[in-house]
C-alpha positions as CSV (number, residue, x, y, z in Angstrom):
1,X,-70.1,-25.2,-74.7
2,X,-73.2,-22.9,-74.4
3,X,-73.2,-19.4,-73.2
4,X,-76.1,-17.8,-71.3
5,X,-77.4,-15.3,-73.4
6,X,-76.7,-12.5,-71.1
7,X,-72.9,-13.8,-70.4
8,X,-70.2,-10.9,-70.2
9,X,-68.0,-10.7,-73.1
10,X,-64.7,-9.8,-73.6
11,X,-66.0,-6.7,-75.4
12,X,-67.8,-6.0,-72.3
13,X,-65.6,-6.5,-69.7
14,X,-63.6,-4.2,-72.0
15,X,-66.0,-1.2,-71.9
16,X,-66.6,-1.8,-68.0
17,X,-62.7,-1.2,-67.5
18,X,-62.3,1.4,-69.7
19,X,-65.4,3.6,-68.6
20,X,-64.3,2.8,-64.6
21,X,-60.8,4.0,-65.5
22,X,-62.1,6.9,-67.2
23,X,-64.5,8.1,-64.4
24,X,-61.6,7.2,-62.0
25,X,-59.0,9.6,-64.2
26,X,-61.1,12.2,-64.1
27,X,-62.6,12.6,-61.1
28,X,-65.7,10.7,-60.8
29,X,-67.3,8.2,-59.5
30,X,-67.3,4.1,-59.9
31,X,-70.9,4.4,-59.4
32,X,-71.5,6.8,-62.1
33,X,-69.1,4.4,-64.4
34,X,-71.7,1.4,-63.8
35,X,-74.7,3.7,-64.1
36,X,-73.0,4.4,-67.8
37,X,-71.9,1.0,-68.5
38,X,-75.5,-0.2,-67.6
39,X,-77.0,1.7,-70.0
40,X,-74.8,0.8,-72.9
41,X,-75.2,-2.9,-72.1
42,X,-78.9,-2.5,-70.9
43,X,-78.0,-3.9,-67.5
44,X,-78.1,-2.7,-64.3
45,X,-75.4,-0.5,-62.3
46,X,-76.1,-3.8,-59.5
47,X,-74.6,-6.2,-62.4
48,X,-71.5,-3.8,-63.7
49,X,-70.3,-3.3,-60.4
50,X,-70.5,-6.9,-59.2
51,X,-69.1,-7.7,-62.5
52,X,-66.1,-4.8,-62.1
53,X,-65.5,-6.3,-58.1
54,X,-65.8,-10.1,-58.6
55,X,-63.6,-10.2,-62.1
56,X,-62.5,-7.2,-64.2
57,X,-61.1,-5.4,-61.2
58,X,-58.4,-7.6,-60.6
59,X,-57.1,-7.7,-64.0
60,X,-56.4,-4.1,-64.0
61,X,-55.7,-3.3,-60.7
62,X,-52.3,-1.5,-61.7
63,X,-54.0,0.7,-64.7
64,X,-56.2,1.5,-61.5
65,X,-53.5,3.0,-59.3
66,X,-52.3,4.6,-61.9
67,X,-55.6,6.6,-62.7
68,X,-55.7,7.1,-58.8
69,X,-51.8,8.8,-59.0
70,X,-53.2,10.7,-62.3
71,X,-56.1,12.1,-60.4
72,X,-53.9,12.5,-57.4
73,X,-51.8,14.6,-59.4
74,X,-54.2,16.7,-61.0
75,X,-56.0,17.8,-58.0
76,X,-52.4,18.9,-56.7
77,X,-51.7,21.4,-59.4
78,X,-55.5,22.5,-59.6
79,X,-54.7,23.7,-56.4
80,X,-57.8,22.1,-55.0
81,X,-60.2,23.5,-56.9
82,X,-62.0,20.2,-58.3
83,X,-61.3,19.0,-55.5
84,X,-65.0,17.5,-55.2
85,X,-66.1,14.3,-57.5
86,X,-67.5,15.5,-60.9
87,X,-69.8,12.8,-62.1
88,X,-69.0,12.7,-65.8
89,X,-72.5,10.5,-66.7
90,X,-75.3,12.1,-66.3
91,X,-78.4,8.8,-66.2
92,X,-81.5,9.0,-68.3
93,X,-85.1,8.7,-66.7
94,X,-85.2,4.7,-67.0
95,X,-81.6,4.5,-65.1
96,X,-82.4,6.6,-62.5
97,X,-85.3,4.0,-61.8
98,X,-82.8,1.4,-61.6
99,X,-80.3,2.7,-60.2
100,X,-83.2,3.7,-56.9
101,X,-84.0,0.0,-57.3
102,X,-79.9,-1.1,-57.1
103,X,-78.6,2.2,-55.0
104,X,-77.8,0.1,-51.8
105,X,-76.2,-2.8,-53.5
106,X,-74.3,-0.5,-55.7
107,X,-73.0,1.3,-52.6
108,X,-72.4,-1.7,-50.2
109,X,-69.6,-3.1,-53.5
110,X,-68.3,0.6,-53.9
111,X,-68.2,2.1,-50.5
112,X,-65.4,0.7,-49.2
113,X,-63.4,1.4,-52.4
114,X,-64.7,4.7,-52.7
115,X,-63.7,5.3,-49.3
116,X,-60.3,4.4,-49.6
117,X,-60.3,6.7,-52.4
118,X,-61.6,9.8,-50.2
119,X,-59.5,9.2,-47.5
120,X,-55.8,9.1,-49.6
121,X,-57.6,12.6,-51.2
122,X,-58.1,14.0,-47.8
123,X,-54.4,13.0,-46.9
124,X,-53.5,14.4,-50.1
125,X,-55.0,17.8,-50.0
126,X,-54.4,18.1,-46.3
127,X,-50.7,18.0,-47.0
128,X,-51.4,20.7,-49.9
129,X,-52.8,22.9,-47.6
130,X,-49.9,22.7,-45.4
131,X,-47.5,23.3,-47.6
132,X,-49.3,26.3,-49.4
133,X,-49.8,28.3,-45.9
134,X,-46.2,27.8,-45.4
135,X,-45.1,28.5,-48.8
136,X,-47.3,31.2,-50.5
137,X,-44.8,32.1,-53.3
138,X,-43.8,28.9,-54.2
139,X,-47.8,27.9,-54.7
140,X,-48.9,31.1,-56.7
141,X,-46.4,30.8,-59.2
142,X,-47.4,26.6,-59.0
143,X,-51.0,27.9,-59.9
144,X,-49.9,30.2,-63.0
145,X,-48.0,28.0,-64.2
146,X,-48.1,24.7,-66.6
147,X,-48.0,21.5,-65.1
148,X,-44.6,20.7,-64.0
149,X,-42.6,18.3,-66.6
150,X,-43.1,15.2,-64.5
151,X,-46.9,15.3,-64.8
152,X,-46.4,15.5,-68.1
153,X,-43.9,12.8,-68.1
154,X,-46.6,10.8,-65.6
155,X,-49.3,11.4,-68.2
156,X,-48.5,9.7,-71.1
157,X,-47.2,6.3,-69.3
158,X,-50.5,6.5,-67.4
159,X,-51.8,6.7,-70.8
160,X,-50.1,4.0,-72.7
161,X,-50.8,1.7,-69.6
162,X,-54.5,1.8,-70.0
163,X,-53.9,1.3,-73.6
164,X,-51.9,-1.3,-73.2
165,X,-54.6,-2.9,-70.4
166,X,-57.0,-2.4,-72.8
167,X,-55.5,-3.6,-76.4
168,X,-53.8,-6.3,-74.9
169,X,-56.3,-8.2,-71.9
170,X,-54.7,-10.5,-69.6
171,X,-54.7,-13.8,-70.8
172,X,-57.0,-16.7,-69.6
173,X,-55.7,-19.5,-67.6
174,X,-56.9,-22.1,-70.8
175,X,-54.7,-20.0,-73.3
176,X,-51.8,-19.6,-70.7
177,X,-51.8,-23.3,-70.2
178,X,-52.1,-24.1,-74.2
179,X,-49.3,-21.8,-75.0
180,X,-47.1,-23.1,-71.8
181,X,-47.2,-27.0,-74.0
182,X,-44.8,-26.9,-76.7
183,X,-43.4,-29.5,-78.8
184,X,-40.4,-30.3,-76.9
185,X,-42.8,-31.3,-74.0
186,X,-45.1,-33.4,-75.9
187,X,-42.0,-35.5,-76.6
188,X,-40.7,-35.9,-72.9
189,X,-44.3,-36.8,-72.1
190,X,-43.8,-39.7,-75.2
191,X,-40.5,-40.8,-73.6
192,X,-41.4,-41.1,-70.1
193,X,-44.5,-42.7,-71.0
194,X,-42.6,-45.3,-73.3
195,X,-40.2,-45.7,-70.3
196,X,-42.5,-46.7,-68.2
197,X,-44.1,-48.7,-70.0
198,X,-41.0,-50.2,-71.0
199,X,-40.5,-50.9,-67.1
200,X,-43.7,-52.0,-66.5
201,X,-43.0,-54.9,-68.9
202,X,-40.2,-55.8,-67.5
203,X,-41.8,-56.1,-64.1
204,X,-44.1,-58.1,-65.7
205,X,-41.6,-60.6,-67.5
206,X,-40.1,-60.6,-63.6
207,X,-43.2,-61.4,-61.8
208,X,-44.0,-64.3,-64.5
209,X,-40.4,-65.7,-63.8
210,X,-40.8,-65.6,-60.3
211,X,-44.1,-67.3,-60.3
212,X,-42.8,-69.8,-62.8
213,X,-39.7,-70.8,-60.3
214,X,-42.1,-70.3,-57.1
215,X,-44.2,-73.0,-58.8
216,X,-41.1,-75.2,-59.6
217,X,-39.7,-75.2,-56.0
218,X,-43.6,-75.9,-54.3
219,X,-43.5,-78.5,-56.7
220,X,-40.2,-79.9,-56.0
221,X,-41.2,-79.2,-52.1
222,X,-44.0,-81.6,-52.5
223,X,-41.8,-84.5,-53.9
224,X,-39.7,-84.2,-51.1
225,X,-42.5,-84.2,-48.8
226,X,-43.6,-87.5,-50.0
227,X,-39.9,-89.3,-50.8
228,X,-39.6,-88.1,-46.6
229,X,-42.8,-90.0,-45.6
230,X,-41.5,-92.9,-47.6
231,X,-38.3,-92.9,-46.1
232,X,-40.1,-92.5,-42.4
233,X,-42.8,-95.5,-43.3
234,X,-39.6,-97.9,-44.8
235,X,-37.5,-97.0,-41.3
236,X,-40.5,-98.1,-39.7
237,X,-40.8,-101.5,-41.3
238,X,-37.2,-102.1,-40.8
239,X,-37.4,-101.2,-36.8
240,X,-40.5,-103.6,-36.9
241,X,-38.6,-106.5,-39.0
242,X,-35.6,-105.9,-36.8
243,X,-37.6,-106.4,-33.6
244,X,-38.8,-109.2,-34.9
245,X,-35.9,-110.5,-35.7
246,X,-34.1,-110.2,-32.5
247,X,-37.1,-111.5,-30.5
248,X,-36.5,-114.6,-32.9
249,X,-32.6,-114.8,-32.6
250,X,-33.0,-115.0,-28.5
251,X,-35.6,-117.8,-28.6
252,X,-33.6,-119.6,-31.0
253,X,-30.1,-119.0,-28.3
254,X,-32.7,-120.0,-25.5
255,X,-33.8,-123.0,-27.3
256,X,-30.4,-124.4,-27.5
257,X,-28.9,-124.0,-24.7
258,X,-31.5,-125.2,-23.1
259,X,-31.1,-128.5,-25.2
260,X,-27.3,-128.5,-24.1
261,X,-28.3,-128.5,-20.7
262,X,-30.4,-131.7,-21.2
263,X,-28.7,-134.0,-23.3
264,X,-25.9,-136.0,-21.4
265,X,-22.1,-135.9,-21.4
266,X,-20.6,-138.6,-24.7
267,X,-17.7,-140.4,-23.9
268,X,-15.0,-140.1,-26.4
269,X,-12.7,-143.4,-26.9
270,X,-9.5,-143.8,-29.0
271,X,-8.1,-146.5,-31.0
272,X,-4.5,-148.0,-30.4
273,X,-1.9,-149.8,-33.0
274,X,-2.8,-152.8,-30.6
275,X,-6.8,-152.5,-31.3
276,X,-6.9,-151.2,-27.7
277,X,-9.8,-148.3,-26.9
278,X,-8.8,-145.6,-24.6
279,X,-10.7,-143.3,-23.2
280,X,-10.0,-139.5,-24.2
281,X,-10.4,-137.2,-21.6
282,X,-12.3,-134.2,-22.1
């Protein structure tokens, strides 16, 4: 696949989130972090901070809150001296042309985060202040002294976790997903897929078997269809024949008795020993 010539890298994104975090840490600005990052990369504060707000940003929003506590923290036991931003980047000639250019886009995509930001140090030092009118010995001996051993404590994991974010970036989704595939599920995917398969051909056997006997019975349907009309044409000639027949057998029984009725009574005569003929009655 080709790459645009001026595509981010990973190196980049890299130095964007290590310069924001920086500036964050210690006070700054993200503006003044993109006017820096800009000029390393020869791009404009415009790109780095839609760059930092559309994709690095999210990959290192807990390193972020961290550097926020960290600041958080340090303004507390400064007492609220530095309490203002100190911009730690101070732009050349050329990048203070771009960044007149750029201003307004660079502060519409950082004035809401910068906001935010103000607003939890307001609430922050606000609840100093209270707490130092009330307590005045408690905060003069806070000022005189080191930072308390939980800052410290804070300071290195704050530390390790931007190294960490930074030595170790957050996987992409294409090497997640490539490391996610073992070996193991290459072979269920082999199994299932020869199971089906295996089914598949079965159904297929089943389906040929069924045509095969479907075909058989339509067959042996159409035999008896025609054996039926046979058998229905044959009945017919044999109610014909035996019409006929009848119609024959009551003209013949008409015939003779009508012949019976016309040929006159025989008179029957019997022999004696003598020679004499009698007469038999009938």
């Amino acid at each position: 696949m080709k790459l645009r010539q001026d595509a981010w890298t990973e190196e980049n994104d890299l130095l964007l989130a290590e310069t924001v975090l920086r500036h964050v840490r210690e006070g700054s600005t993200q503006l003044n972090a993109f006017e820096e990052v800009g000029d390393v990369l020869e791009r404009t504060s415009a790109a780095c901070g839609f760059r930092w707000n559309a994709v690095v940003r999210y990959n290192y929003e807990k390193a972020l809150q961290l550097a926020k506590k960290f600041r958080k923290e340090k303004l507390r036991h400064a007492k609220g001296e530095d309490a203002k931003k100190k911009l730690l980047y101070t732009p050349s000639e050329s990048s203070y042309i771009q960044t007149d250019v750029s201003s307004n886009f660079d502060r519409y995509l950082n004035d809401e985060q910068d906001l935010e930001y103000g607003v939890e140090l307001d609430q922050e030092f606000g609840s100093f202040v209270e707490t130092d009118t009330e307590n005045d010995e408690s905060v003069e001996v806070t000022h005189n002294e080191e930072p308390t051993t939980e800052i410290y404590s804070s300071i290195p994991s704050v530390q390790n976790q931007y190294q960490s974010q930074i030595q170790t970036p957050p996987a992409s989704p294409m090497n997640t997903r490539k490391s996610s595939i073992t070996m193991f599920d290459v072979i269920q995917f082999l199994q299932g897929l020869s199971s089906s398969q295996i089914g598949s051909d079965r159904l297929v056997r089943e389906n040929d078997q069924l045509k095969r006997e479907l075909m058989q019975l339509q067959e042996r349907n159409s035999q008896l269809q025609r054996q039926v009309e046979k058998l229905e044409k044959d009945a017919t000639t044999v109610q014909e024949d035996y019409e006929t027949m009848m119609k024959i057998m009551n003209r013949a029984r008409k015939l003779v008795l009508f012949e019976e009725e016309e040929k006159p009574a025989a008179t029957s005569f019997r022999m004696d020993k003598n020679g004499n003929l009698e007469k038999i009655a009938e």
